[in-house]
C-alpha positions in Angstrom: -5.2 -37.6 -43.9 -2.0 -39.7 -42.8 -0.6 -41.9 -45.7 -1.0 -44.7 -43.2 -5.0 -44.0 -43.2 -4.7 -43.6 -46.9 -4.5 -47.3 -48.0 -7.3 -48.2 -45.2 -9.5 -45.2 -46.4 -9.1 -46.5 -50.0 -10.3 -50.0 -49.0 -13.0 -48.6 -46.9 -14.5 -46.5 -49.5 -14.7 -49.9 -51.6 -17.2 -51.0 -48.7 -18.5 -47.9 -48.4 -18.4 -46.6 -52.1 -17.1 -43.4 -50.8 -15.6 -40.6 -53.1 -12.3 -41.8 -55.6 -11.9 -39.9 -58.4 -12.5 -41.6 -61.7 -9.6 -43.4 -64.2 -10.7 -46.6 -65.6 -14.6 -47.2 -66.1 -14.8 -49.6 -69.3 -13.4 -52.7 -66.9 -16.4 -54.8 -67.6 -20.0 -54.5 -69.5 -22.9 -56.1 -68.9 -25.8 -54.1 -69.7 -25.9 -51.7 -67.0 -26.4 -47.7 -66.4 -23.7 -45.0 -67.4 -20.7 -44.6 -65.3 -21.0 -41.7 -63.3 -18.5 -38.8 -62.6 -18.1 -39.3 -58.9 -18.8 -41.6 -56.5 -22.8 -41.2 -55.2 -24.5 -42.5 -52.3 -27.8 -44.6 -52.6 -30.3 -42.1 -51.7 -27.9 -41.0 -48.5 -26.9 -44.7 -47.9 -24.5 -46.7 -48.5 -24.7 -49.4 -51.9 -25.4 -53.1 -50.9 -22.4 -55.2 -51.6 -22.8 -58.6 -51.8 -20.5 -61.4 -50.7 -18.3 -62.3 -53.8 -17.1 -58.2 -53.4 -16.9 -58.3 -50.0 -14.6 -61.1 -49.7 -12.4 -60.0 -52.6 -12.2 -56.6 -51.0 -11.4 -58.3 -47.6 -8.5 -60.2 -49.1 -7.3 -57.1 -50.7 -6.8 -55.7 -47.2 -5.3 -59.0 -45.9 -2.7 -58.2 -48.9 -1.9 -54.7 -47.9 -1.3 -55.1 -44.3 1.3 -57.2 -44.0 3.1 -54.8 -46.0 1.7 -51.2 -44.6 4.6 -50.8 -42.2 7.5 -51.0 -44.7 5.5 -49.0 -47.4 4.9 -46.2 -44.3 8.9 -46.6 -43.4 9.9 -46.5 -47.3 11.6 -49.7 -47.0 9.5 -51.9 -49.1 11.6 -53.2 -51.9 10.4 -52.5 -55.7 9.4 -56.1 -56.6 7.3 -56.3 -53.1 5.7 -53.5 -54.7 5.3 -55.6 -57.9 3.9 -58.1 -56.4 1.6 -55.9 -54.7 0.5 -54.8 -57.5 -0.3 -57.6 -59.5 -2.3 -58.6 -56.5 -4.9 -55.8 -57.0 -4.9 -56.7 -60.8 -6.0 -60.2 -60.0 -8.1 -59.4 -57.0 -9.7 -56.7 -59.5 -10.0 -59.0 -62.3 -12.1 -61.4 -59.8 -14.0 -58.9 -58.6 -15.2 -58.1 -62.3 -15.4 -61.7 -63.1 -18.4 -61.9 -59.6 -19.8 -59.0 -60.2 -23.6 -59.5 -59.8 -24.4 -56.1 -58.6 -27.3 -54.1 -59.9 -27.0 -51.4 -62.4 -26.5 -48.3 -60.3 -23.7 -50.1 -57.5 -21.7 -51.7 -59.9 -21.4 -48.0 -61.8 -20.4 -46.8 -58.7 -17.7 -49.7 -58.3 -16.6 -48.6 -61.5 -15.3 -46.0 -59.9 -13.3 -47.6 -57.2 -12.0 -50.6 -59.8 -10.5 -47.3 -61.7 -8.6 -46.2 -58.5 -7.4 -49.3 -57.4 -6.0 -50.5 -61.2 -4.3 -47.2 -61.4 -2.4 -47.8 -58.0 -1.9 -51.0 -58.7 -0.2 -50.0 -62.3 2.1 -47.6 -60.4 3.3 -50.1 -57.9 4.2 -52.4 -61.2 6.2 -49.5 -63.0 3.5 -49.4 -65.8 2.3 -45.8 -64.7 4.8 -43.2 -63.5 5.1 -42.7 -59.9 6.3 -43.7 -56.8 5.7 -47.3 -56.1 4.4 -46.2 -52.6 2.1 -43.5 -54.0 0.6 -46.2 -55.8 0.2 -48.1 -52.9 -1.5 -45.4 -51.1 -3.8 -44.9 -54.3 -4.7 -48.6 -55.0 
């Protein structure tokens, strides 16, 4: 895949729930099943969503947009990346906060919260890596 899909595939899969591997699944606890290895679908369809993730998600695109063509080109500067960064924490730290998903979807966003915090640490210097790799991964 082009790294210029990569950030839209990652987002995507959010909507989608389609495979991440796995890094961070004790975000949030509320009662529900056993995170899972890998990313499942729902009996060969996609998870319901519900609004709250949907528009966090949405606004997590909006974020990574405007800067896709100077991560692509390299010339995004390190605090841009930063900022980035701390973006997804906050976005991801809302979508946590709304979660109202059953049991079995919100394991499965589990899974996509991991990816997305582990980008988001790169493109902040807390995780080694390139700032862009991070920004493909988040």
């Amino acid at each position: 895949m082009k790294p210029r899909n990569l950030v839209a595939a990652a987002i995507a899969a959010t909507l989608v729930l389609g495979p991440l591997p796995v890094a961070l699944a004790q975000t949030h606890a509320h009662g529900h099943a056993d995170v899972p290895p890998a990313l499942t679908l729902d009996h060969g369809k996609r998870w319901q969503t519900d609004a709250p993730l949907r528009k966090h998600m949405t606004d997590l695109r909006a974020s990574f947009a405007k800067d896709l063509g100077r991560i692509h080109d390299g010339t995004l500067p390190p605090a841009d990346y930063a900022r980035l960064g701390a973006t997804v924490e906050a976005k991801v730290a809302s979508i946590v906060d709304d979660c109202r998903l059953p049991p079995e979807a919100d394991a499965q966003l589990h899974l996509i919260v991991a990816e997305l915090i582990s980008g988001a640490d790169v493109m902040q210097g807390k995780a080694a890596g390139a700032p862009a790799t991070g920004a493909h991964t988040a």
